[in-house]
N, C-alpha and C positions, 0 to 999 in steps of 0.2 A: 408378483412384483419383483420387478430386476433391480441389482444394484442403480440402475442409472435411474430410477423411478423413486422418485424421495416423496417420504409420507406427506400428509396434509400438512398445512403450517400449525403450529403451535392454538388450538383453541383460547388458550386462556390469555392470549398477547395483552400485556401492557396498554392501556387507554393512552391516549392524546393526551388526556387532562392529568394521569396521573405521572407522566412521565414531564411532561411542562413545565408541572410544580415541582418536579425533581430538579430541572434544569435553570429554576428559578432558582432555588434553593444553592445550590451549588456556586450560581453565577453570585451570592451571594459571600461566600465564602472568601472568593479571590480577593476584595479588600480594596484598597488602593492600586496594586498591581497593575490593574486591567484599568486601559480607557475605556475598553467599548467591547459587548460579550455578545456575540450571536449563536445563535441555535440551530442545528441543521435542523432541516424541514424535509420530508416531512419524519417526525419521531419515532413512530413505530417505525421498526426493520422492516424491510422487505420481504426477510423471510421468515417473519413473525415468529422469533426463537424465545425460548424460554429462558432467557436470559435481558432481564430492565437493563437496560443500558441506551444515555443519550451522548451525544458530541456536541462540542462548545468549541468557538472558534473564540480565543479571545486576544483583545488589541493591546501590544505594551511596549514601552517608551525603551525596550532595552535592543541590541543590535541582533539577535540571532533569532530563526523561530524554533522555538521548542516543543515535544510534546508532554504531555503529563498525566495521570490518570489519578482521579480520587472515588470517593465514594461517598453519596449520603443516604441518610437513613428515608424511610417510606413508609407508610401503613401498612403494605405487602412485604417490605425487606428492603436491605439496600438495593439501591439504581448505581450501577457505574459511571461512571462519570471521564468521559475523553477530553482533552483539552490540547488544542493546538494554541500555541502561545503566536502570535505573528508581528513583526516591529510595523509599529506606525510608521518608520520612515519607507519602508515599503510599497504603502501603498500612496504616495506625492505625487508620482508622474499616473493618472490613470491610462496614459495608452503603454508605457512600459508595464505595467504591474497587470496587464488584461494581456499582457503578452506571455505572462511566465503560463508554466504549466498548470498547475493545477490551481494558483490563488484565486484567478479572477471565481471558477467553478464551486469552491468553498461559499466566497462569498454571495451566490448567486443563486446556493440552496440552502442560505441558513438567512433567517429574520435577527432582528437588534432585540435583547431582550432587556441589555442595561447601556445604559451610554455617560459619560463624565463629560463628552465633546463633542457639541455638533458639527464640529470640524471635522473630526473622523467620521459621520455618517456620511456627509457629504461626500468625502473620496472616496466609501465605498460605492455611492450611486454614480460618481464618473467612472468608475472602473468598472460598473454592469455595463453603464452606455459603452462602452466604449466595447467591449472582449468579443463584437460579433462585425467590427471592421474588417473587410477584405485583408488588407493587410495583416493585421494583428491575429487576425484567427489565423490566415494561412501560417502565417509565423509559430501560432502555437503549436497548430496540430503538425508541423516540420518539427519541432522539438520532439511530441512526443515521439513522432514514428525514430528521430535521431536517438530517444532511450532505448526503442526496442531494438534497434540497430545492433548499438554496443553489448544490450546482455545479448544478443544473436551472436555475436562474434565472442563472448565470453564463452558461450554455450564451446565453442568449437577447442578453445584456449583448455577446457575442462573434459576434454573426452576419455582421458588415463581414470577419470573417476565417472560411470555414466551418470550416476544419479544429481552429483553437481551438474553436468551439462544438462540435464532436464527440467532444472530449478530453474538456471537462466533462460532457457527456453519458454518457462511457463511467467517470466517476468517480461520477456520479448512479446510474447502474446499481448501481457495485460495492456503493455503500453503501447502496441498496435490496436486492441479494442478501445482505449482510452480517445486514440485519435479516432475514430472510425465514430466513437460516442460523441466525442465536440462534434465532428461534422455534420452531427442526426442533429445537434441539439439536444441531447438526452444526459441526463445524469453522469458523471464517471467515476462516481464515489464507489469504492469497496473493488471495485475490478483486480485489483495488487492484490487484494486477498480474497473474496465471497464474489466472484463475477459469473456466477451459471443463470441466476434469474434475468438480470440484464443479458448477458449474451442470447439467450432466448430468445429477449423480444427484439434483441438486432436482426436475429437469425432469422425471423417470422417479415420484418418490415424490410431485411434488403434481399431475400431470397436466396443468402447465400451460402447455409447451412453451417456454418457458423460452428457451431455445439458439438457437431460430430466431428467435424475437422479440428476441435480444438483437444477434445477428448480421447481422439484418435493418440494427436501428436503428443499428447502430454500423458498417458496413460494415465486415468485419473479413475479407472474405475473399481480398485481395491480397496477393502477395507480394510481401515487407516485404524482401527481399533490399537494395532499393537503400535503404533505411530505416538498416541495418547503418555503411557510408562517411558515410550523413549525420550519423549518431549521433557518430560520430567528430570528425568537421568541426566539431560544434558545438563537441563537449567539449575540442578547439584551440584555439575562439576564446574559449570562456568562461574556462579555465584563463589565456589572455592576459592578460584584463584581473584578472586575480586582484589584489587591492589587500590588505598584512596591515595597512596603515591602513585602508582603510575599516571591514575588519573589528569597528574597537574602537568602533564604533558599534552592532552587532548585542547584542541579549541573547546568552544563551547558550545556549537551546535552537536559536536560529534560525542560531548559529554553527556549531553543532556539525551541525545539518542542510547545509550549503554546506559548511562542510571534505569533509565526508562524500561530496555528491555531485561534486564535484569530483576527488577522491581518482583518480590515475591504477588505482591495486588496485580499486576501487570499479568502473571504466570496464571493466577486463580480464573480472572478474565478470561484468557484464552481458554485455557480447560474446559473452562463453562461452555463458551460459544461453541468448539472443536467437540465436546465431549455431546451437545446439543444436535451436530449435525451427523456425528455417527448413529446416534439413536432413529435422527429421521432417516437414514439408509442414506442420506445426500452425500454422496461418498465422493461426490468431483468435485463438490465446493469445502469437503473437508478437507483432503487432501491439497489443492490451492490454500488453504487457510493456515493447517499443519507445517507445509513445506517453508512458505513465507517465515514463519516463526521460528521457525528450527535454522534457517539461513541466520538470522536476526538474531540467534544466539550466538551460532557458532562465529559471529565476527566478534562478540565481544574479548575474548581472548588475545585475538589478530591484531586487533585497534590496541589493545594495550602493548603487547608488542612492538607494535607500528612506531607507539608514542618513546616508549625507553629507547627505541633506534632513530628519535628524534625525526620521524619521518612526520610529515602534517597530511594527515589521513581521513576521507571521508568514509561513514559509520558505514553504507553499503557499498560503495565502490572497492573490489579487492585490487590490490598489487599483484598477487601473484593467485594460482590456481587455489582452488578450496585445500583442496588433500595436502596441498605441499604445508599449505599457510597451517593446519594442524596437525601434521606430524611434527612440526616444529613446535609448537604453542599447547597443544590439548590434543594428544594422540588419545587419548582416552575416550573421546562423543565421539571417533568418526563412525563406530559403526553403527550408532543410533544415528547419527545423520543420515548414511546410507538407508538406513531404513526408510526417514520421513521421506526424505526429498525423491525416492525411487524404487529402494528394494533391490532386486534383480533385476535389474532396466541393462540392458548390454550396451555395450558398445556401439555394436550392431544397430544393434534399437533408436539407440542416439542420435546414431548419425544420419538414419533414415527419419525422423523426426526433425532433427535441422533443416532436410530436404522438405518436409511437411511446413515448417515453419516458415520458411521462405518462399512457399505455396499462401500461406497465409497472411501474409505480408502481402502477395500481390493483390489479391482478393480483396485486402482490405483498400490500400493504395487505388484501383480502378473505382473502388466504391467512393470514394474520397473525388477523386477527377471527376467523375461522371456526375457529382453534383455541382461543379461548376468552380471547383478548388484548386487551384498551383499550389503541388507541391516543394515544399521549399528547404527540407531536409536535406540531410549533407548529401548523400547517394544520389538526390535528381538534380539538385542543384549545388553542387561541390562548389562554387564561387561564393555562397553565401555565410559570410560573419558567424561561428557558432556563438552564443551567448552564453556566459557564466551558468554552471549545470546545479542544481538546486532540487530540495524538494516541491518548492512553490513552483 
């Protein structure tokens, strides 16, 4: 068995019925907060890890979407518990809100488990109807390819450090397969972080080898074991410098992303999932998984920074290059960063990989046309309106 050969999935996975009642349970919890909770669908993981954990989309009357993560208890042990918070006023226009990136897609793999207002169920079934309009979808899928754009050209901004530029490069990816997955009509959940079992089955239905070109450009076939203690090490020092002044500088979407990834429950979660996938040998969805998180720390530091120099800052968009933005803020995690996001990745490496990435951009883009799609993204069509950049 080679590294790229990851064991059986997990025998003993989580039932349907036992993870349900967990997400009952939970949806239960929220109180008043929540109009309306849906459940992604379907509950078990895809890659049947030995780790209970479900996702809860839930609806609330306040202006930001937030994430949050709890936990309840189960016959088996605690189930994790994910919570994207998203504002009802969000979802009013259904052809605007079937336009954003990824909302219409949330609500379209998760079921209503609790509802306070049949008002909101009804906007989310015009915003199903709605997110496979010619227009609206080419609109989406122009956004995403316009995400992977920017980390492409971050990647280039980040070459003095290689393993930063191979992080944005493996974020340029996700959100090239993200679009390539609206235009299949398939899932594009987990792609930003566990995307090897979906890119597979792309790679099998549009004949384009997908996997190997993605594994090539991102060197993903190391084991990430010592990746695990550095994860850690960070999430030490970044908790250290934890400021709740600095804090009242942040909006509150970008608050509520740093509470979030700082959260010691938040840290056990990953470990779990990360620690699950080096066991199976799955060593290119651990290292996508790893990388992501260890980025998602090392801003928290920056962001408070960001905020004391009064600057109004989004939680993963950087100002400046990774390296600079910690030698300034937390010279201390850069060389466990270096570790997760690359190791000994050269320069070299890099920049022949940006080469590979903009090979994978096209690949994806032709596959996207030849299903009968205009693209509508800034690069093909530079004359069109970009829209307010979010995580939805």
């Amino acid at each position: 068995m080679t590294p790229g050969d990851p064991q059986a999935p997990f025998e003993g996975a989580y039932s349907e019925a036992y993870l349900g009642q967990a997400a009952l349970k939970a949806s239960s919890t929220l109180g008043s907060r929540s109009l309306s909770v849906l459940c992604r669908r379907p509950l078990q993981d895809e890659d049947r890890l030995e780790v209970a954990d479900v996702d809860l989309v839930a609806i609330w009357q306040r202006p930001e979407e937030l994430p949050e993560r709890i936990t309840v208890g189960g016959s088996l042990g605690r189930v994790f518990v994910d919570i994207l918070w998203i504002p009802a006023s969000s979802l009013i226009d259904p052809v605007d809100a079937a336009g954003y990136m990824m909302l219409p897609h949330l609500l379209s793999e998760s079921e209503t488990i609790l509802t306070r207002s049949e008002q909101i169920g009804s906007m989310i079934e015009n915003i199903k109807l709605s997110m496979y309009g010619a227009a609206i979808w080419e609109r989406r899928i122009g956004e995403q390819i316009n995400f992977g754009d920017a980390a492409l050209k971050e990647a280039s901004a980040n070459l003095d450090f290689p393993p930063a530029a191979l992080f944005f490069l493996q974020t340029a990816h996700a959100y090239y397969l993200t679009a390539l997955a609206d235009c299949l009509k398939r899932s594009v959940m987990s792609l930003l972080t566990r995307p090897m079992t979906k890119v597979r089955r792309m790679s099998a239905e549009t004949g384009c080898g997908l996997e190997l070109i993605l594994r090539d450009n991102l060197h993903l076939e190391a084991d990430p074991s010592a990746s695990l203690a550095a994860l850690r090490r960070i999430h030490g020092a970044v908790s250290a410098r934890h400021s709740v002044r600095q804090l009242q500088g942040l909006g509150e979407r970008t608050r509520g992303h740093y509470l979030y990834s700082i959260s010691p429950l938040e840290l056990e979660y990953r470990e779990a999932v990360a620690g699950a996938l080096v066991r199976r040998r799955d060593y290119a969805n651990a290292n996508f998984y790893l990388r992501f998180w260890a980025y998602a720390l090392s801003r928290c530091p920056v962001i408070l920074e960001d905020a004391r120099r009064g600057r109004k800052t989004s939680f993963y968009v950087p100002f400046r290059p990774l390296k600079e933005s910690l030698q300034t803020v937390c010279p201390e995690i850069i060389e466990d960063v270096r570790v997760i996001l690359g190791g000994d990745v050269t320069s070299g490496e890099a920049e022949k990989s940006i080469d590979g990435t903009e090979a994978f951009r096209g690949l994806v883009t032709d596959q996207i046309r030849g299903r009968g799609l205009r693209l509508t993204s800034s690069r093909e069509a530079p004359e069109a309106r970009p829209r307010p950049q979010g995580l939805l």
